[in-house]
C-alpha positions as CSV (number, residue, x, y, z in Angstrom):
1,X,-145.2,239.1,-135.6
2,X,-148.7,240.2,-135.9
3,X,-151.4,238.8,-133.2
4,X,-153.2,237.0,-135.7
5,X,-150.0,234.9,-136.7
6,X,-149.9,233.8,-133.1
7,X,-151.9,230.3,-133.1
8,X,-150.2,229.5,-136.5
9,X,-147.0,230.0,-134.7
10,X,-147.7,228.1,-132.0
11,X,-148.7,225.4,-134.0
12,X,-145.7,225.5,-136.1
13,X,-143.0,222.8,-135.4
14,X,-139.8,224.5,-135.0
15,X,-141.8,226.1,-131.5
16,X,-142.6,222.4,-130.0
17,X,-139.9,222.7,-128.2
18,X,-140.9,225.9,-125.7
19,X,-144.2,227.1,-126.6
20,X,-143.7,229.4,-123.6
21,X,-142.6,232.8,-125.1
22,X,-145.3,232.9,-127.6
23,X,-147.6,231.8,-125.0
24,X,-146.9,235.0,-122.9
25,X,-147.0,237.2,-125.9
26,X,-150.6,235.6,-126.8
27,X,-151.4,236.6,-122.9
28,X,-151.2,239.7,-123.8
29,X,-154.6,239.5,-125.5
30,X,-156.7,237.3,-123.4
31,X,-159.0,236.8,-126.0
32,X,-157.4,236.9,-129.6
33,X,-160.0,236.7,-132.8
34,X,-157.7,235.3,-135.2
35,X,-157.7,236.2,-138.8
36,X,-159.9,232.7,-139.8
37,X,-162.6,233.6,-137.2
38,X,-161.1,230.9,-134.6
39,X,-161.7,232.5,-130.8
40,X,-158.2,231.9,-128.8
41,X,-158.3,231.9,-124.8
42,X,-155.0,232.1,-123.1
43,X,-155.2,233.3,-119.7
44,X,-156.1,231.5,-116.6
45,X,-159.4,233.2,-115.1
46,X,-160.3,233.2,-118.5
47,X,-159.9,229.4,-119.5
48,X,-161.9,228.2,-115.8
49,X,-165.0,230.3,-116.6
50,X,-165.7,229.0,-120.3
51,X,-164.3,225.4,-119.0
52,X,-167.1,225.6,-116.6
53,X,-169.2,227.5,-118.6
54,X,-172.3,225.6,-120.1
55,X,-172.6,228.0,-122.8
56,X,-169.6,226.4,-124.6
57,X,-170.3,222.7,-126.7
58,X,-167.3,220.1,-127.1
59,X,-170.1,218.6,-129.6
60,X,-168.3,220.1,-133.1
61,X,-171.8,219.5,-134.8
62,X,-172.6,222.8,-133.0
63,X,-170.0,224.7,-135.2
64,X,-171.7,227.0,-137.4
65,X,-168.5,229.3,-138.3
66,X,-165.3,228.3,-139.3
67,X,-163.3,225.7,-137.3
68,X,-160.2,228.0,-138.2
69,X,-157.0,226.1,-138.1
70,X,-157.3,222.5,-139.2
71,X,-156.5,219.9,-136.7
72,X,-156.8,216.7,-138.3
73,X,-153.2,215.5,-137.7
74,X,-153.6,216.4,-134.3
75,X,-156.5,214.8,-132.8
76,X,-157.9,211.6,-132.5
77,X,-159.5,210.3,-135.7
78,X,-163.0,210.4,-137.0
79,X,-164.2,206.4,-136.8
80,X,-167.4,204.8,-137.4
81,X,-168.0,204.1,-133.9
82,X,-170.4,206.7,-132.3
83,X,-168.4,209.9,-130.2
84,X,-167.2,209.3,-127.3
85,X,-168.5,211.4,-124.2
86,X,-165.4,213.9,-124.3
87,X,-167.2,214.9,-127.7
88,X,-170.7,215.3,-126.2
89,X,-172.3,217.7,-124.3
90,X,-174.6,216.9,-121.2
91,X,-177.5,215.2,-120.7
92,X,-175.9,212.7,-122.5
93,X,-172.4,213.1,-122.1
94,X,-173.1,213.1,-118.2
95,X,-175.3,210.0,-118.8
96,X,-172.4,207.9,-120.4
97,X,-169.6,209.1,-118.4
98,X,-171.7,208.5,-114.9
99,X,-172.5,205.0,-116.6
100,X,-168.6,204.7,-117.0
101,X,-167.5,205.7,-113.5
102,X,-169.6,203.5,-111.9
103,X,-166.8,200.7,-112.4
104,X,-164.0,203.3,-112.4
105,X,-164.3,205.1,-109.2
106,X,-166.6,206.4,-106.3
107,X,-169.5,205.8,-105.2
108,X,-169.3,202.5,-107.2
109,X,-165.6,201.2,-107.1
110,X,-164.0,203.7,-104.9
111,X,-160.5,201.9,-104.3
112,X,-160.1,200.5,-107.7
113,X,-157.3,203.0,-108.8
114,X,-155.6,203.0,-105.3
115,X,-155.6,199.1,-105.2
116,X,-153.5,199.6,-108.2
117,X,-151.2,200.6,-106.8
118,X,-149.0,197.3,-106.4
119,X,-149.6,196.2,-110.0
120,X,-148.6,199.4,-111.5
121,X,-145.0,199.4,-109.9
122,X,-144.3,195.6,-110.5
123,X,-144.6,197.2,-114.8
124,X,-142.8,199.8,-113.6
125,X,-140.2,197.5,-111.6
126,X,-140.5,195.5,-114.9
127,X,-140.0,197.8,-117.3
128,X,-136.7,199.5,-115.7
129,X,-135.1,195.8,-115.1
130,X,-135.4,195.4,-118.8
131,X,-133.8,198.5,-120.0
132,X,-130.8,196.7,-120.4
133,X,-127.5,199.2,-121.5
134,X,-127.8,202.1,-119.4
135,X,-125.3,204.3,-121.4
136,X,-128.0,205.1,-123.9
137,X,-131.7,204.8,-123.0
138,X,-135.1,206.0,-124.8
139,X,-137.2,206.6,-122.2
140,X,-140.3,207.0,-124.3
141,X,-139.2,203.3,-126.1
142,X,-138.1,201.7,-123.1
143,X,-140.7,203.0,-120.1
144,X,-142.6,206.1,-121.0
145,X,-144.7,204.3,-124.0
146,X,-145.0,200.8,-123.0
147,X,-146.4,201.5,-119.2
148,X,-149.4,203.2,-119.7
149,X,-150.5,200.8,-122.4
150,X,-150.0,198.1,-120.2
151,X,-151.8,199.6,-117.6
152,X,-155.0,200.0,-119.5
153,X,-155.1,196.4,-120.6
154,X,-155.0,195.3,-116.8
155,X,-157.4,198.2,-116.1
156,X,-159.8,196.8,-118.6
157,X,-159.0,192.8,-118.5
158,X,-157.6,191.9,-121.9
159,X,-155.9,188.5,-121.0
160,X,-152.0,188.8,-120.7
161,X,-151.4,186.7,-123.9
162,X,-153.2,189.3,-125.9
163,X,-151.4,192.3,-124.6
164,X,-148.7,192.4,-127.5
165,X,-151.4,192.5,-130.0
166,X,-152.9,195.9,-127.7
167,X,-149.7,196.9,-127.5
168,X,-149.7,197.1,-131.7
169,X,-152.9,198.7,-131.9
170,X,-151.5,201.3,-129.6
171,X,-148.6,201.6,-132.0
172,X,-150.8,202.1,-134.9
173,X,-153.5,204.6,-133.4
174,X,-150.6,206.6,-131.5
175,X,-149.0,207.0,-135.0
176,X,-151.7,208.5,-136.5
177,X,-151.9,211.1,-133.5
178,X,-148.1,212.3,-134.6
179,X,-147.3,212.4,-138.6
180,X,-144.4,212.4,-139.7
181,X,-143.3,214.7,-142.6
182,X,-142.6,213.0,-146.0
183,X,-145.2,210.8,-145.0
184,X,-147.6,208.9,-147.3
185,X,-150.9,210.3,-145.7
186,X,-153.0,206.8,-147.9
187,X,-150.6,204.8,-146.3
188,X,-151.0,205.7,-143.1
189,X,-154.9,206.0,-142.7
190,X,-155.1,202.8,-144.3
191,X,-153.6,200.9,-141.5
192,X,-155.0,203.3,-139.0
193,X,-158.2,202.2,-140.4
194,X,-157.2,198.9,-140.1
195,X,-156.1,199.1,-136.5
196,X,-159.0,200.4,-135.5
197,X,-161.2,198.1,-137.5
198,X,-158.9,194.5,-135.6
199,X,-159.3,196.7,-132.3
200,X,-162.7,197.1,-132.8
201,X,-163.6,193.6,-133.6
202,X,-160.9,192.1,-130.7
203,X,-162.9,193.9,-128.2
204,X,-166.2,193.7,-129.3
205,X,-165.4,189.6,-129.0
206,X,-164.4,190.4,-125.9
207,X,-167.3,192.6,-124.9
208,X,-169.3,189.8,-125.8
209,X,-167.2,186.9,-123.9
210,X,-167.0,189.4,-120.8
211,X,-171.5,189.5,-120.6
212,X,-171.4,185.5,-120.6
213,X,-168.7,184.7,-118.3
214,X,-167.9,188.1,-116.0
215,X,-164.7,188.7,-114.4
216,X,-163.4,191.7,-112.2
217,X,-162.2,194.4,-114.9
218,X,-163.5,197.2,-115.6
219,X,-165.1,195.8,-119.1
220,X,-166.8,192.7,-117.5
221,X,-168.4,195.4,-115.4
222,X,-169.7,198.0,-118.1
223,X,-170.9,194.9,-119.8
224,X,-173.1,193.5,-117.1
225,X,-174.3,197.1,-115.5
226,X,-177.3,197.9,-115.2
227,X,-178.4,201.3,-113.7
228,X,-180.7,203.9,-113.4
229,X,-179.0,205.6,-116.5
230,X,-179.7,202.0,-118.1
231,X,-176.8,200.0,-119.7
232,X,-174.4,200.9,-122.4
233,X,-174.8,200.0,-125.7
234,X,-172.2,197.6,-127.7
235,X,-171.3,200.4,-130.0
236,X,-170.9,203.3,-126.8
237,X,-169.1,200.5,-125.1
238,X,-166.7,200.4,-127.7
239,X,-166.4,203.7,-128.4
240,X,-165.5,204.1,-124.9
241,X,-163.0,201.6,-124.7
242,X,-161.2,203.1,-127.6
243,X,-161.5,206.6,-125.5
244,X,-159.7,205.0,-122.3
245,X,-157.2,203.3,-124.8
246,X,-156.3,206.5,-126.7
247,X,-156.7,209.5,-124.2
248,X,-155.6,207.5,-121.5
249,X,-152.2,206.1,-122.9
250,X,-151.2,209.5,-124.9
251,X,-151.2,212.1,-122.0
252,X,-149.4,210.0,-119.2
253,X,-146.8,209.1,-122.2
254,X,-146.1,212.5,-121.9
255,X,-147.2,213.3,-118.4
256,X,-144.5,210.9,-117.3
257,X,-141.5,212.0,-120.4
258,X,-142.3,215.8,-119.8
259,X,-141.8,215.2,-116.0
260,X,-138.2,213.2,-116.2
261,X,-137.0,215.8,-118.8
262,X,-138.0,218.6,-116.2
263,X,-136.3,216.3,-113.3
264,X,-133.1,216.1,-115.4
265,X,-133.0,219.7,-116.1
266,X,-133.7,220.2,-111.9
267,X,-131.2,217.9,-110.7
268,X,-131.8,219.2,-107.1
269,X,-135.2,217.8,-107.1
270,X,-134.4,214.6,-109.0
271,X,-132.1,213.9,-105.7
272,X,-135.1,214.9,-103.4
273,X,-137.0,212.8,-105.1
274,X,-135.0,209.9,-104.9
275,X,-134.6,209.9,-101.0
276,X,-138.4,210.5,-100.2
277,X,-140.7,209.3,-102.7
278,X,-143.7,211.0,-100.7
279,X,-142.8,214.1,-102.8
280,X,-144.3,212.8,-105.8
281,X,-147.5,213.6,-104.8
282,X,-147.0,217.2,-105.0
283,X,-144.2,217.2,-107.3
284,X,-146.8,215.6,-110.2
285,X,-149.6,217.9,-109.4
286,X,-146.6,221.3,-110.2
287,X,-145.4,219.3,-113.4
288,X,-149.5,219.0,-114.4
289,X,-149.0,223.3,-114.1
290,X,-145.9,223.6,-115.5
291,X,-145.9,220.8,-118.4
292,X,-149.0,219.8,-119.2
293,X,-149.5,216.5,-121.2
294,X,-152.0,218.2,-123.1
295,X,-151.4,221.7,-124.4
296,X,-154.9,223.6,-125.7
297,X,-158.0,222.5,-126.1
298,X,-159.2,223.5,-129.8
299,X,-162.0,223.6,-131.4
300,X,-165.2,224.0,-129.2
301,X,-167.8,225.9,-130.1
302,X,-170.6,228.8,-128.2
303,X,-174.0,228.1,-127.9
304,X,-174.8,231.2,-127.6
305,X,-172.7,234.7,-127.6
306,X,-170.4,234.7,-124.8
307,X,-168.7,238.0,-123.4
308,X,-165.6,237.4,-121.6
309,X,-162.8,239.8,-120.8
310,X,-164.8,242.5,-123.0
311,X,-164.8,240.6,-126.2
312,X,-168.0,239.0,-127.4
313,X,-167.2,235.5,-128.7
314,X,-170.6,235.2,-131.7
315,X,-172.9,231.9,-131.1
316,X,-171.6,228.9,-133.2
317,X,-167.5,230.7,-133.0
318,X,-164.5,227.5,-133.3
319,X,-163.4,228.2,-129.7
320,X,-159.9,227.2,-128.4
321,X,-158.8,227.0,-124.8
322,X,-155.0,227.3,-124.3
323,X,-154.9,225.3,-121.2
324,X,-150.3,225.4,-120.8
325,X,-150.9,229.0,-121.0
326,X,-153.1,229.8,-118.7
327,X,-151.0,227.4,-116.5
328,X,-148.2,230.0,-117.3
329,X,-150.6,232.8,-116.2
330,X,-148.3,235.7,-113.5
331,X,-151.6,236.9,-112.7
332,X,-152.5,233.4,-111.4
333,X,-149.3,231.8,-110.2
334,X,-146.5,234.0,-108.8
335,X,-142.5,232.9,-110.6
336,X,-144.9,231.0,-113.5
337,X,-142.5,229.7,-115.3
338,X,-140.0,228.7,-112.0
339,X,-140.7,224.8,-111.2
340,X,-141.2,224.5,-107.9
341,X,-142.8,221.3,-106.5
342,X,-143.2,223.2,-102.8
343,X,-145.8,225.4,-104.7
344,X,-148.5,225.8,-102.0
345,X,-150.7,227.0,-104.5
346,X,-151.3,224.7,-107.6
347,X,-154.5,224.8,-108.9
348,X,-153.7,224.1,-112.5
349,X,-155.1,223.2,-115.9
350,X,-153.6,220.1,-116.5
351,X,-156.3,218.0,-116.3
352,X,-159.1,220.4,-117.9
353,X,-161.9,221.7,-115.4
354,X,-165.9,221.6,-115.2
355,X,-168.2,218.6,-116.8
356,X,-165.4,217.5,-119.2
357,X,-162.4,217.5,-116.7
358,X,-160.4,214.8,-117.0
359,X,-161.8,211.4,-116.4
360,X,-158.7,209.1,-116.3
361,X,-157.0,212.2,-113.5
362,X,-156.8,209.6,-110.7
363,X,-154.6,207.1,-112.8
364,X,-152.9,209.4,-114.5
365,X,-151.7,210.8,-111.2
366,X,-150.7,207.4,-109.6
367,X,-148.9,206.3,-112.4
368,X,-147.0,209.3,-113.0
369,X,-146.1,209.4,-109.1
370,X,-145.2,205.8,-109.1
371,X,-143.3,205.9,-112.2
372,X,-141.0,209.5,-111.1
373,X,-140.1,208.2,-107.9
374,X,-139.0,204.6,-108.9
375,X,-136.8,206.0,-111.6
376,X,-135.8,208.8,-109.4
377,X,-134.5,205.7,-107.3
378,X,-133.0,203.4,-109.5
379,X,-131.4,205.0,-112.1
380,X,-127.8,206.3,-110.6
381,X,-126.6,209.6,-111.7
382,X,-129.4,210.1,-114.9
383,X,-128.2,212.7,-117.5
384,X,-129.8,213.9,-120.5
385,X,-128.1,213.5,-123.9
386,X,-129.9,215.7,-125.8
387,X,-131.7,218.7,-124.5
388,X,-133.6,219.7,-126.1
389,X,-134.4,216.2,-127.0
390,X,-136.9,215.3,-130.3
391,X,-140.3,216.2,-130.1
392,X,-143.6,214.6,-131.3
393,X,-145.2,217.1,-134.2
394,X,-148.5,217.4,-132.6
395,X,-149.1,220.3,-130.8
396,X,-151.9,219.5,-128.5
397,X,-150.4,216.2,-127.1
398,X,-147.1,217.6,-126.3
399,X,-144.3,215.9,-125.5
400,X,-140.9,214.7,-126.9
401,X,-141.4,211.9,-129.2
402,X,-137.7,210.5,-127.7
403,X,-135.8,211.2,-124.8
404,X,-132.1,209.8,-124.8
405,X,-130.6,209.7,-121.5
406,X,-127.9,207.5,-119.4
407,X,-126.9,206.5,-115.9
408,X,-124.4,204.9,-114.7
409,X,-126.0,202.2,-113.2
410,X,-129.6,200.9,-112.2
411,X,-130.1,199.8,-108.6
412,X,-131.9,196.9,-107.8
């Protein structure tokens, strides 16, 4: 194997299933040029300083070498809507994500996520009442997929009668995220395209309905708001509701799959999880270290020439940011690849770092922790049935695209 084969290898989909080895090896050169020109970062010093560095552009427009591998398949789509503020770079990234927090969280709406709380675990009650024959269950299917959608319609206010048809949409655009081979590539943009184009129009109606008759979601709110930083525009509005629908339901999919698999293959915390759900908490933050729902960050570019760990990385390089690894990192965590929820030290990745960390985090956390400990408690004696089980194809959005398991019995 030769260093510049690494990425390609990680990539590759016969390795979905433990990245880890080839992670370490990449370690080995915390800052790999690979053969197309792409910049790789894999260690975890290294991956907090250019996270936090403002040097280094999530805006691809900024790219002025080559993007290196092609991604495509992997990310979220290009759309006519404008980008959303993951893809910007401040002033006005900070000016439409401050205009978005202001109904999300502090200073604003500082208990909305924790006043969740009681809605997310009737779904979850919901969802695991429903499961029906417990000798074979998909725990993507049956819980993993269908929560966090749900959750984002509440979060937002689409009307319960419409949730099926979010629920399709979802479907649709999570499809396009995760190819699969032999398939017709027309086919599938097409009703991508035309997902996106139904979503699009559903909630710009909605938009509109939310500025004459306000209620309390999260929409109504970014309708209405007015602010220093001014109001958001129908189109940014949009685009940002597309961003909550897609980021937001993707990485707790696999935030919440990644973390039963790693329960079921550590029995002896699945059982101390199920007799004190308190240990959620900081068994979610070690899963966020030691499987993160989102794998590397690729493609971000330099402003300017950057030197880190003796390498000088030229202005306009495709720069990637291999978050799992530097998770992994010995020279960071001690045991790295031991999961240990009792980790007294577990400032991880998981959830980026810096101006572009993770917006949703709060959420994603609660539903994660709510989700792990009720299944923890109500599924009797879980068992995996295949390990490893099926995973999705895309590489940055890790996670298993199925996850067969049984029980014996679900508690009440």
């Amino acid at each position: 194997m030769t260093q510049g084969s690494l990425l390609r290898q990680i990539l590759e989909y016969e390795n979905r299933h433990d990245p880890y080895p080839l992670y370490a090896e990449l370690r080995k050169t915390p800052v790999l040029n690979e053969d197309d020109g792409a910049y790789v970062v894999s260690t975890y010093h290294e991956v907090l300083s250019l996270l936090h560095d403002p040097r280094v552009s999530s805006d691809s427009r900024n790219m002025t070498q080559s993007a290196g591998i092609d991604l495509q398949d992997q990310q979220e789509e290009e759309t006519t809507l404008p980008p959303s503020f993951i893809r910007l770079d401040p002033p006005e990234h900070d000016r439409l994500r401050r205009l978005t927090n202001t109904s999300f969280g502090p200073p604003h709406e500082p208990r909305r996520v924790h006043e969740m709380r009681g809605e997310l675990g009737g779904i979850v009650s919901d969802l695991i009442g429903g499961i029906g024959d417990s000798g074979r269950i998909d725990l993507v299917e049956q819980f993993s997929y269908p929560f966090p959608v749900t959750v984002i319609c509440r979060l937002l206010g689409v009307p319960r009668e419409d949730e099926p048809r979010f629920h399709g949409w979802a479907d649709t655009l999570a499809a396009s995220l995760d190819p699969m081979p032999g398939e017709d590539p027309t086919e599938r943009d097409k009703l991508t395209q035309k997902a996106r184009t139904e979503l699009g129009m559903y909630l710009a109606g909605l938009i509109e309905e939310r500025r004459k008759n306000p209620q309390k979601d999260m929409l109504s709110e970014l309708a209405v708001h007015k602010g220093p930083d001014g109001s958001m525009t129908t189109m940014e509005l949009l685009s940002t509701a597309a961003l909550l629908l897609v980021a937001g339901h993707e990485t707790t999919v696999n935030l919440i799959t990644n973390g039963m698999l790693t329960l079921l293959r550590n029995p002896q915390v699945l059982e101390r999880l199920r007799t004190d759900p308190d240990l959620s908490v900081p068994l979610v933050e070690e899963l966020l270290r030691f499987e993160p729902p989102v794998q590397l960050v690729p493609n971000r570019t330099t402003l300017a020439d950057i030197e880190i760990a003796g390498v000088t990385i030229p202005k306009g390089a495709s720069l990637w940011l291999v978050v799992a690894a530097g998770n992994r990192d010995p020279l960071r965590f001690e045991d790295p690849d031991r999961f240990d929820p009792d980790r007294e030290d577990v400032r991880h990745l998981g959830f980026g770092s810096g101006v572009h960390s993770c917006f949703g985090a709060p959420l994603a956390r609660l539903e994660a922790q709510v989700a792990l400990s009720e299944l923890a408690r109500r599924l009797v004696n879980p068992r995996l049935l295949e390990d490893p089980p099926e995973y999705r194809r895309n590489a940055v959005l890790r996670g298993p695209r199925h996850l067969p398991i049984a029980c014996d019995d679900i508690r009440p």
